[in-house]
NUGUMI-442460 format. One line per field, with one value per residue (C-alpha): residue number from 1; residue in three letters; chain; y negated, x negated, z negated. Coordinates in nm, 3 decimals, padded with zeros to 5 digits, always signed. Example, Ala and Ser with C-alpha at 12.3 -4.5 7.8 and 13.67 -1.06 7.14 Angstrom:
! residues 2
nr = [1_2] .
rest = [ALA_SER] .
kette = [A_A] .
y = [+00.450_+00.106] .
x = [-01.230_-01.367] .
z = [-00.780_-00.714] .
***
This chain:
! residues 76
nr = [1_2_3_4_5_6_7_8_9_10_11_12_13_14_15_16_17_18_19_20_21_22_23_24_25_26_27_28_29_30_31_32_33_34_35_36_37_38_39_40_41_42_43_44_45_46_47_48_49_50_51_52_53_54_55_56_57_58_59_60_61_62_63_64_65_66_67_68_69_70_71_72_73_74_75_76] .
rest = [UNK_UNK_UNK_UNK_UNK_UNK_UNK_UNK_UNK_UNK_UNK_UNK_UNK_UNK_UNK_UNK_UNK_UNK_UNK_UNK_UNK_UNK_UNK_UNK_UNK_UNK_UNK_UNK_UNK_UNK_UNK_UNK_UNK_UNK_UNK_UNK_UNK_UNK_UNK_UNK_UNK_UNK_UNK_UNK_UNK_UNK_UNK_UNK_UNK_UNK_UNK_UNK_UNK_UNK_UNK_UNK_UNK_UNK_UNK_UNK_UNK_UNK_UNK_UNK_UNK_UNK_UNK_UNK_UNK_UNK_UNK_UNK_UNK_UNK_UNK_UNK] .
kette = [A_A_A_A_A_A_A_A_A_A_A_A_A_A_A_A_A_A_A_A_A_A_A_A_A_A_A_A_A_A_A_A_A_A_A_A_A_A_A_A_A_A_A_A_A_A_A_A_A_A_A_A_A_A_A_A_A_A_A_A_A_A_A_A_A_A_A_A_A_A_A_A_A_A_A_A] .
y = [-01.546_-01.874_-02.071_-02.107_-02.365_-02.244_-02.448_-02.324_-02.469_-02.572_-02.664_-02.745_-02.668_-02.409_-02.294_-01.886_-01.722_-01.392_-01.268_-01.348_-01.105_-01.179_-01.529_-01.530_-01.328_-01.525_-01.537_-01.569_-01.914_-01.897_-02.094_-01.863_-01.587_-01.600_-01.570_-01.905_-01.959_-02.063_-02.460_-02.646_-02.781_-03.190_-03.296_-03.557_-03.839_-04.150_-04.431_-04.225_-04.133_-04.437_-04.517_-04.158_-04.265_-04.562_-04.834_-04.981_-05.286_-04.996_-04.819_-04.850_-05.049_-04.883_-04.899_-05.137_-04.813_-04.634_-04.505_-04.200_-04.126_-03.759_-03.951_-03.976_-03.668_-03.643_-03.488_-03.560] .
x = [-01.734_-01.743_-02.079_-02.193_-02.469_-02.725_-03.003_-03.350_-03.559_-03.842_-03.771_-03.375_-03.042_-02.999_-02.673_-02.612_-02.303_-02.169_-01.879_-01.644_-01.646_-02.010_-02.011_-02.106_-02.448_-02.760_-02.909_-03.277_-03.438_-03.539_-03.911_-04.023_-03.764_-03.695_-03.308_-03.146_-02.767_-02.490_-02.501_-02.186_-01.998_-01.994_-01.621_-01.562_-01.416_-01.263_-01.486_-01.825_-02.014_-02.034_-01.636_-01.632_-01.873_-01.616_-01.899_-01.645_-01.864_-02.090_-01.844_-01.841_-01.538_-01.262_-01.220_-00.980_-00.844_-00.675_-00.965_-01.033_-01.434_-01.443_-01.697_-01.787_-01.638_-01.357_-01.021_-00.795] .
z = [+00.328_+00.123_+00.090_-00.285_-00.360_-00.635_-00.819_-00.811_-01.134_-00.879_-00.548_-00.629_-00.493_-00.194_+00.004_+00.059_+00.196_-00.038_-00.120_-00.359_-00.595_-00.606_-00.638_-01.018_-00.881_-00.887_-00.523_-00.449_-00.352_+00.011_-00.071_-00.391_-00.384_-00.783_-00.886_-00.909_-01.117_-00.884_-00.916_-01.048_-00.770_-00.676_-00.656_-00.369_-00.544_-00.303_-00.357_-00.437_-00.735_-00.919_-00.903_-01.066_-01.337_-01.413_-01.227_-00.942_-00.923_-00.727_-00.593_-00.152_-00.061_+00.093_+00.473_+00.653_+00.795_+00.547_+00.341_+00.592_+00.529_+00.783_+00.961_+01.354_+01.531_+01.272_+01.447_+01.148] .
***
């Protein structure tokens, strides 16, 4: 089962695990229990938000190493 992130109109976005066939569902918010839409997903663009908003002066460099970003404990 794939984990689907929805967006609660008061206390924000929340992950669930469903099906998919079910994915269009809306799931309940774990703090107040009312039905929250599934939440649009947030692409992971190299070099961050802002480069993706066209702002490279903001944008994190790129590492000296070949612009991996996995993080500590990466086994790529």
């Amino acid at each position: 089962m794939p984990l689907y992130t929805y967006a609660c109109d008061q206390h924000g976005e929340f992950s669930a695990w469903g099906k998919m066939s079910e994915s269009n569902q809306p799931q309940p918010c774990p703090a107040c229990a009312e039905l929250a839409p599934r939440a649009l997903a947030h692409p992971a663009v190299a070099g961050g938000t802002a480069a993706a908003a066209g702002d490279t002066a903001a944008a994190a460099p790129t590492p000296s190493f070949g612009g991996h970003r996995c993080g500590h404990g990466c086994m790529h």
